[in-house]
N, C-alpha and C positions, 0 to 999 in steps of 0.2 A: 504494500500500500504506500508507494512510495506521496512524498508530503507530507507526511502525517504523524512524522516522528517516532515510526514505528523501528524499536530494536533489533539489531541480526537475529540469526536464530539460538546466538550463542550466548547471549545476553538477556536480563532480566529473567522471566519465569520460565523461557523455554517455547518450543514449539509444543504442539499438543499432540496427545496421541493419537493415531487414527481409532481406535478405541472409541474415543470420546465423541468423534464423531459418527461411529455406525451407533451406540447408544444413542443420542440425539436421531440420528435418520429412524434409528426405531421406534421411537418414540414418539416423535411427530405423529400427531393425529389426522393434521390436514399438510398438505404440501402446496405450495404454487408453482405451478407447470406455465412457463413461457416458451411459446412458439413462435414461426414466424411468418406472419401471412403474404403470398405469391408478391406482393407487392414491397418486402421487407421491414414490414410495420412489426411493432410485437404485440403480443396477444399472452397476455396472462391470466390463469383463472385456477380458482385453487380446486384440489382433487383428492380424495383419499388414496392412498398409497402404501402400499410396503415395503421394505426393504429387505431382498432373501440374502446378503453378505456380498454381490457382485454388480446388481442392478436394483433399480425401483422400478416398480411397476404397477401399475392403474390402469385404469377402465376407464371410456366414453363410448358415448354412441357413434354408429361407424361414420353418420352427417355432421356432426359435432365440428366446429370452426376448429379446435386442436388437432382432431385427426387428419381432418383435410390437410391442415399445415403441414403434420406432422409428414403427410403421405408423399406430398410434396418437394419438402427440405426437412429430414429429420435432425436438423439439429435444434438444441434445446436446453434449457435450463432447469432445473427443480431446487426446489429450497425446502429449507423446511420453516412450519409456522414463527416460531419463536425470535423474534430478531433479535433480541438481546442477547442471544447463545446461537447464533446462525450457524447452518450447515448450508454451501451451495454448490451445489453439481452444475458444469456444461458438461455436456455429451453429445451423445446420437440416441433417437430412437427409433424401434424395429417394434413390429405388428407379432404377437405369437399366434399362430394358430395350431401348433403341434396337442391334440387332446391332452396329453399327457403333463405337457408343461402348464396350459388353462386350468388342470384339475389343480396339479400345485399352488399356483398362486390362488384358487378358490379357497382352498385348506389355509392359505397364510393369510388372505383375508378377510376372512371368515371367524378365525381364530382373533385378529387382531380387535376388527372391529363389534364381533358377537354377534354377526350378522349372517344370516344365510343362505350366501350366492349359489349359483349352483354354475356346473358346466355347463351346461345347457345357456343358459343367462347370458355367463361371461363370453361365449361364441357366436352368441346372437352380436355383441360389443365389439368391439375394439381393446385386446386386452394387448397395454404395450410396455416395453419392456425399455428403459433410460440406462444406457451404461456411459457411466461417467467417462469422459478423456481427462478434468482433472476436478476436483473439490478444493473448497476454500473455509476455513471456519475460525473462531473467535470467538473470547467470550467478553460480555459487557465490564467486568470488573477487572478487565486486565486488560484494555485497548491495545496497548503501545506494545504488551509483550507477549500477546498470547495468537494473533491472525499467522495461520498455518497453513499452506497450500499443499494438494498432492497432486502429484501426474501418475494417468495411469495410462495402461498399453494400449 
């Protein structure tokens, strides 16, 4: 965050674990999913979500302005609710329709939310899957020494 006074990694409290941010992406109840409409506008709207340890994944309808987006230029953002404790994903996303992976994330959230999807439901949807290329997080009481970035493959 360069301006902002923020310390190397090697100073004040440290970078933060990734730990700490898959608890946060778990925990998150709601997320905000930003896309990008054909036109390069962005488009955010918040969604429930899960986190299986590699990607997030949520549900719309296949009409829905994020799928479309999504269908279009899968790149994208996800956060999670909390801005004082922020967790933020850029990635890509990709559409599952493999039964077998739709049943998984049915079981995760289903489990998470005490709700009960079915496969059937989530096939009828758009059930899509966000894998991060890098995450960023922070926590409110440690501005200057705690904002942590990771890249992934």
């Amino acid at each position: 965050m360069p301006d902002y006074g923020i310390q190397g990694p090697d100073e004040g409290s440290g970078l933060l674990p990734w730990s700490w941010a898959e608890k946060r992406l778990n925990a998150s109840r709601n997320y905000w999913l930003t896309t990008v409409w054909p036109d390069g506008r962005p488009h955010s709207m918040p969604v429930w979500g899960t986190w299986d340890g590699e990607a997030l994944w949520c549900s719309s309808g296949r009409n829905s302005r994020k799928v479309r987006n999504l269908a279009a230029d899968p790149r994208c953002a996800v956060t999670t609710e909390d801005a004082n404790d922020p967790v933020v994903l850029e990635g890509s996303a990709d559409f599952a329709t493999d039964p077998d992976v739709i049943a998984r994330v049915v079981e995760l959230m289903n489990a998470k939310y005490d709700s009960h999807f079915t496969v059937e439901f989530l096939s009828e949807h758009a059930t899509i899957r966000v894998r991060p290329h890098w995450a960023f997080a922070m926590t409110h009481d440690d501005f200057s020494g705690s904002p942590t970035r990771w890249a992934f493959d």
